[in-house]
C-alpha positions, 0 to 999 in steps of 0.5 A: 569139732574142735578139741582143745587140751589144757592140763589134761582137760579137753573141751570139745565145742564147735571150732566157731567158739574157739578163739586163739587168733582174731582169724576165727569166726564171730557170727555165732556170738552176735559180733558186729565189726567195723569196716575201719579195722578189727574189733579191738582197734575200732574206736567206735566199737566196745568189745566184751571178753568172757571166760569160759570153763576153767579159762580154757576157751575165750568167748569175745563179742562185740558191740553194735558198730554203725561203721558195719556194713554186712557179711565178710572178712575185714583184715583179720576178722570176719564181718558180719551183721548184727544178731541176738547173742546166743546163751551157751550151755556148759553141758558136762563137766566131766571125769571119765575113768574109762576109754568107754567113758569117754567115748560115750560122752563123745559121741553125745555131745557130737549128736547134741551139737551137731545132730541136734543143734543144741547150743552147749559144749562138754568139758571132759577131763582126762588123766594120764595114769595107765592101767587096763581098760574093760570093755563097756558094761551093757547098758551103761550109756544112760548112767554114763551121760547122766553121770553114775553107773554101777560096775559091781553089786553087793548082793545079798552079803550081810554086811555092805557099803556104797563106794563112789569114784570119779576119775582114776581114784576109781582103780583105788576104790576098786582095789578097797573093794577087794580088800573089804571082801577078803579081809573083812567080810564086807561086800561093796556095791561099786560106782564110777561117777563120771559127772558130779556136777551133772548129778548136782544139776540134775539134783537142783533142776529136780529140787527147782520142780518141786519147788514150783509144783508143791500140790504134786508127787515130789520128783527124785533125782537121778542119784536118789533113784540110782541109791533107792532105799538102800540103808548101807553108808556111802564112801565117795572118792575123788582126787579133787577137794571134798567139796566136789564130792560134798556137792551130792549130799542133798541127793543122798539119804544114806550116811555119806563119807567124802575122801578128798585132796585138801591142802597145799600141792605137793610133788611126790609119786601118785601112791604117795600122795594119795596116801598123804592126803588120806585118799587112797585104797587104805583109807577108803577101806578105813571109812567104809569099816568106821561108817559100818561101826558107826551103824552098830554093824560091827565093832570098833575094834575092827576098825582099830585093827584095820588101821594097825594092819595099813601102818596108817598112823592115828596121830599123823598130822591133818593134810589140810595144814601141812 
């Protein structure tokens, strides 16, 4: 298993799919090399480079040679007879918030690619902040590969709210969790979304299905089973753009709120700029009372007086444009 980081992202694919030197193996994509020299100093053979996810791994794959004359290492590459070029999968773009996450995620994609032979890789990413890491929900390891599990539940409270988090902001939408139940009454059914885009491809594979099947019972994705038929608004929050978290919208039927990290970077404290780009645990706790509000289940003075209490300033300028 190779494992290759890159800006806290971490790809884990079979060594064969890595390519950092010319030394590496080629058989897996179909190469065919020349006897006269390497793929790329062979005038007779063409060569074809694709990007993998992010740009962190290089795939090459090379053309049919008649120079070729079987399995075995030439110079500094490895010789071999023409194949049909495998498709690979991008299995899971992920954002793990736990250590349990993370190693559950690992452990399928071994049993996938090497007990199963399956023809696919994960892209995980990782983040450095530091905090305490609880142990393993029972039962989570399904919703984890499938990307959403639930850490808390709202119960029977009168007032609720749906919270979604990937990656580490999921500490500051536990943290407004908090907030919304001993200052506001609000209780919050929690979820640590550990693959949006898993959730999407599942959603679209669905979507497909039902396309090409119109005379049977409609099927329904993964994440409008988790949600069911509740009627309580949804906040999600990332720290990437909300276009990320937008990706879910089709999928899920309750009033949904997406936080993201729109605009130009910026240096600053983590705190900081979170706060600047309206994504903290502030207000988090802002969207899940203004998606209540909007409900007629409480007034818009709570929220008004929420935003007074947080020193968040309703004039401040839009993060997009700064």
């Amino acid at each position: 298993l190779g494992a290759m980081q890159t800006h806290g992202s971490i790809s884990l694919v079979p060594t064969t799919l890595v390519f950092p030197t010319k030394a590496h193996r080629l058989e897996e994509f179909g190469a065919t090399t020349c006897a006269e020299g390497s793929v790329r100093g062979c005038s007779r053979a063409t060569a074809q480079s694709a990007s993998g996810s992010g740009g962190n791994v290089q795939h090459r794959r090379a053309a049919t040679c008649k120079h070729s004359t079987g399995a075995g290492p030439v110079g500094n590459v490895w010789q071999t007879q023409t194949q049909t070029p495998q498709k690979l999968q991008l299995r899971a773009l992920c954002t793990p918030s736990r250590e349990h996450e993370l190693a559950v995620i690992v452990q399928d994609g071994i049993r996938c690619m090497f007990e199963e032979k399956q023809n696919c890789f994960y892209y995980l990413t990782t983040m450095n902040e530091n905090y305490v890491q609880p142990a393993l929900p029972e039962g989570a390891e399904e919703g984890i590969i499938k990307g959403m599990y639930k850490l808390a539940d709202a119960g029977s409270a009168k007032h609720k709210v749906t919270l979604m988090g990937a990656g580490t902001i999921l500490n500051e939408v536990r943290a407004a969790a908090e907030i919304l139940s001993e200052k506001f009454a609000v209780e919050a059914n929690i979820w640590s979304l550990t693959s949006v885009n898993e959730l999407v491809r599942e959603g679209q594979a669905v979507d497909r299905w039902n396309l090409l099947h119109p005379a049977e019972k409609p099927k329904q994705s993964y994440i409008a089973e988790q949600l069911g038929d509740s009627s309580e608004p949804v906040v999600v929050a990332t720290d990437y753009m909300k276009g990320y978290g937008e990706q879910m919208r089709a999928y899920i039927k309750q009033p949904m709120h997406v936080l993201g990290t729109d605009g130009f970077g910026r240096s600053d404290s983590r705190a900081a700029l979170r706060h600047f780009f309206e994504v903290d645990r502030y207000f988090v706790v802002v969207t899940a009372l203004k998606a209540l509000a909007d409900q007629g289940a409480i007034k818009p003075a709570v929220v008004t007086k929420a935003i007074k209490e947080f020193g968040i300033d309703p004039e401040k300028s839009n993060p997009l444009y700064l």
